[in-house]
N, C-alpha and C positions, 0 to 999 in steps of 0.2 A: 756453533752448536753442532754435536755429531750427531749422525742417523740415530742411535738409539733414544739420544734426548727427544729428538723431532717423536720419536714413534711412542716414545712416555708419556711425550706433552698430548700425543691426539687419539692413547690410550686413558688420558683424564679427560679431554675436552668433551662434553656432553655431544656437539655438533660429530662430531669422529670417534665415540667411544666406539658403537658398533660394530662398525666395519673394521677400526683396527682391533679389536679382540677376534676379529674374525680371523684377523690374519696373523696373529698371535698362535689362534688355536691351531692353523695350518702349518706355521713352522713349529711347535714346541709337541703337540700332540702323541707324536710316537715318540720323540725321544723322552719324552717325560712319562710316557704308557710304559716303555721296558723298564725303565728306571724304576718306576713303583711297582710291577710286575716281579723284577728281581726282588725284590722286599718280601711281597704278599702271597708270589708266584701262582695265584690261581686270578686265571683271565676274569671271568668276573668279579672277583677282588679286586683287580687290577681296574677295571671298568670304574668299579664304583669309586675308587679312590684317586681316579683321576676327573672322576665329573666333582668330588667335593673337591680338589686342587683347583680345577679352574672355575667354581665358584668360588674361592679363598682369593684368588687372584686377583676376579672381577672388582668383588666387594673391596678389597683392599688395595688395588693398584693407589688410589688416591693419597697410601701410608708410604709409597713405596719413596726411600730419601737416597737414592743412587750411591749410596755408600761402598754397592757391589755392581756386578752385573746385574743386569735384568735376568738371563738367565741364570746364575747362582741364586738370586732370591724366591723364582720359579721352583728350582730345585731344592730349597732350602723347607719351600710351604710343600712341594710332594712329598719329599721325606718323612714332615712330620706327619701328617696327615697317614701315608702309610704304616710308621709308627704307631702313631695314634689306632687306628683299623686293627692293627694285633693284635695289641694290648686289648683294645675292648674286648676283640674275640679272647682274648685269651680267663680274662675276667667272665666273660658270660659264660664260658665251659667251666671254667675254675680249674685248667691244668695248667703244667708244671709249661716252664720255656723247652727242654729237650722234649716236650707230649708235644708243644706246639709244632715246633722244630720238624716233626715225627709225621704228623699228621698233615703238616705243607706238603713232604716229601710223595706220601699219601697219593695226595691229590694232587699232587704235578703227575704222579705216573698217569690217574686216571684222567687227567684233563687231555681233552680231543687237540686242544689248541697247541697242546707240547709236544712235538716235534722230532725234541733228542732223540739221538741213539744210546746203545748202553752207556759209552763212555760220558755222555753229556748229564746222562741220569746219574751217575756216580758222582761226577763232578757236586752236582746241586745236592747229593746228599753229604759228600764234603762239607758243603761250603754252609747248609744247616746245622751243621753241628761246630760252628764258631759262635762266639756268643754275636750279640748285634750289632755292637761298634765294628768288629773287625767283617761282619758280611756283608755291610753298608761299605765299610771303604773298599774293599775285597770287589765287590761286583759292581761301584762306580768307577774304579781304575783299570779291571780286568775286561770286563763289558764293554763299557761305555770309553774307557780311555781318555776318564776328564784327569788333567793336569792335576799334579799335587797344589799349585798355586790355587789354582778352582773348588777343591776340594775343600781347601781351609777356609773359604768364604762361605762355603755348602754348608760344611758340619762344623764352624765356628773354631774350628781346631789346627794347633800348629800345621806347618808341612813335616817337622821332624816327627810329631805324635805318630800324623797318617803315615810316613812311611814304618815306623817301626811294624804301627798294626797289620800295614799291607804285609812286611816282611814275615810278620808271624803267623801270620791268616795262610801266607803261602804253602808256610811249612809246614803249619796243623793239613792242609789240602793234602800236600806230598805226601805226608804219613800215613793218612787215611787212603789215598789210592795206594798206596803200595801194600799198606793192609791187608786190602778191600780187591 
């Protein structure tokens, strides 16, 4: 049995749930906070969609059938869940994807917690004006530097799909800063 099985099995066992969710939240915490941060891009968005990821986690580890990683399936429940958080908002405002797109951009500039320089703000308003397939694989390959193999397990999709997206996602970026 490999370490990940051992930390599965004492992520279900009632006697060891606690303390290894503890240590679950310690290792995946930030890598799973940028990752839904690049989606939602406003830190409290961010916030909030990673306390309902790791309640989707807790409640469900007991579903989880090792078909992937542990972490792909991690990142499979942020994703949606991030996903999921747009769409509502985008439904309670009732605008369009490029208003959303528009109004992320918004409020990355005025969020305290963002950090960029110009060139990082342009980037991000690049990479909003992609549609979502292509900003999701775009800023978990660009960011993050998870493997095309990993990616296909993440978002259920070939490694051929992702790289074409990544390729085209680049070149709409290219365009627009040269634009821009």
């Amino acid at each position: 049995m490999n370490s990940e099985e051992d930390f599965i099995k004492r992520l279900i066992t009632a006697s060891t749930k606690e303390s290894a969710f503890r240590e679950l939240l310690s290792l995946y915490k930030v890598r799973l906070y940028w990752h839904i941060r690049h989606i939602v891009k406003s830190h409290e968005d961010a916030d909030d969609v990673l306390q309902n990821t790791f309640i989707k986690i807790y409640k469900n580890i007991k579903n989880f059938k090792g078909d992937s990683k542990l972490f792909s399936w991690m990142y499979r429940i942020a994703t949606n869940e991030a996903i999921t958080h747009l769409n509502k908002n985008k439904k309670r405002v009732s605008i369009t994807n490029e208003e959303t797109h528009q109004h992320l951009i918004n409020s990355l500039k005025a969020d305290v917690y963002f950090e960029g320089e110009a060139i990082q703000y342009k980037l991000q308003q690049a990479i909003a004006i992609l549609p979502n397939k292509q900003q999701l694989v775009f800023n978990m390959r660009y960011f993050q530097e998870i493997p095309y193999k990993e990616l296909s397990e993440i978002l259920e999709t070939s490694e051929g799909a992702l790289k074409a997206s990544y390729h085209i996602a680049t070149k709409k970026i290219e365009a627009f800063l040269t634009a821009h």
